[in-house]
C-alpha positions as CSV (number, residue, x, y, z in Angstrom):
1,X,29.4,-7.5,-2.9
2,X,31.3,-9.8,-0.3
3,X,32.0,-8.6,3.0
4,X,29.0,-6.2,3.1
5,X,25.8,-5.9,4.9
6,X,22.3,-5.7,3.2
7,X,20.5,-2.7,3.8
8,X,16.7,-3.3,5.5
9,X,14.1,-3.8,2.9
10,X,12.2,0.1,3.5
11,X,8.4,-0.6,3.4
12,X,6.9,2.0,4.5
13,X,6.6,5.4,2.4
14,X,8.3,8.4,3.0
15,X,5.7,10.5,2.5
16,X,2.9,12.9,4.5
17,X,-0.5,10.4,5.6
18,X,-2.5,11.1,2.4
19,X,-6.0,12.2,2.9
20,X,-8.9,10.1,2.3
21,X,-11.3,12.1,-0.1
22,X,-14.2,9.1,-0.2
23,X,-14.2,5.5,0.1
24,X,-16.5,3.0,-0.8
25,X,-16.7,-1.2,-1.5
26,X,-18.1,-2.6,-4.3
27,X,-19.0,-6.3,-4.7
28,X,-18.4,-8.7,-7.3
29,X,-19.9,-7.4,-10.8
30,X,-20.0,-4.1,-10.0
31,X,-19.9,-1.7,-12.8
32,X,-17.9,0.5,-14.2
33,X,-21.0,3.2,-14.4
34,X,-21.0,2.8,-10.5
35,X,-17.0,3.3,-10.0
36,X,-17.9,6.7,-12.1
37,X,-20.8,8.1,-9.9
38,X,-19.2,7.4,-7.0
39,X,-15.8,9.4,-8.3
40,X,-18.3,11.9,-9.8
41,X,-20.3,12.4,-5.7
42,X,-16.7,12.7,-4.4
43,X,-15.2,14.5,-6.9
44,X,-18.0,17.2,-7.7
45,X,-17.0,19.7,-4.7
46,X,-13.6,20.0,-6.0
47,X,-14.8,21.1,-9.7
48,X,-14.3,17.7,-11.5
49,X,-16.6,15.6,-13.4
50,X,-15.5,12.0,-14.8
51,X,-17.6,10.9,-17.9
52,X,-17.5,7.2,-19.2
53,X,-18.8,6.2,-22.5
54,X,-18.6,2.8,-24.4
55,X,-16.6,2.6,-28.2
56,X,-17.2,-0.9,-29.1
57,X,-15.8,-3.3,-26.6
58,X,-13.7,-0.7,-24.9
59,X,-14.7,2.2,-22.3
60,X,-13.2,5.7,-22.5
61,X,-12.9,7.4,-19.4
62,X,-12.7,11.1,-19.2
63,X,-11.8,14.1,-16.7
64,X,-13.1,17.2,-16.5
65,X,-11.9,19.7,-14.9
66,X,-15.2,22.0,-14.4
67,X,-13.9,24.8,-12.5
68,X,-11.3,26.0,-15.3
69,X,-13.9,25.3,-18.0
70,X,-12.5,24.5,-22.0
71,X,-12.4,21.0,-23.5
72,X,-8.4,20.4,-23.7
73,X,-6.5,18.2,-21.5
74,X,-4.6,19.3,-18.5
75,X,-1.1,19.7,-18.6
């Protein structure tokens, strides 16, 4: 690559602003439970429902899409 330029290092995105459905700060130790209600408030108006349960050590989160209804996942 002798004898050319580097290109500017690009940023910012190229994209339209993204809206801001909900926003909220949780402190240290916060919960996983408390991420989920708070997607759950937000998301509720726009048909989806997040469900958390615990298998063991691990969590399993799930989407659901209300407004279509059935138990498969989205393609």
């Amino acid at each position: 690559m002798e004898g050319r330029k580097a290109e500017p290092l690009q940023l910012a995105a190229r994209h339209e602003k993204l809206m801001i459905l909900g926003q909220r700060r949780f402190t240290n130790g916060f919960s996983a439970y408390q991420v989920v209600t708070f997607l759950n408030q937000v998301l509720k108006e726009r048909g989806f429902i997040v469900g958390l349960r615990q298998i063991d050590e691990d969590f399993e989160l799930t989407i659901y899409d209300a407004a279509r209804g059935g138990s498969g996942p989205r393609s």
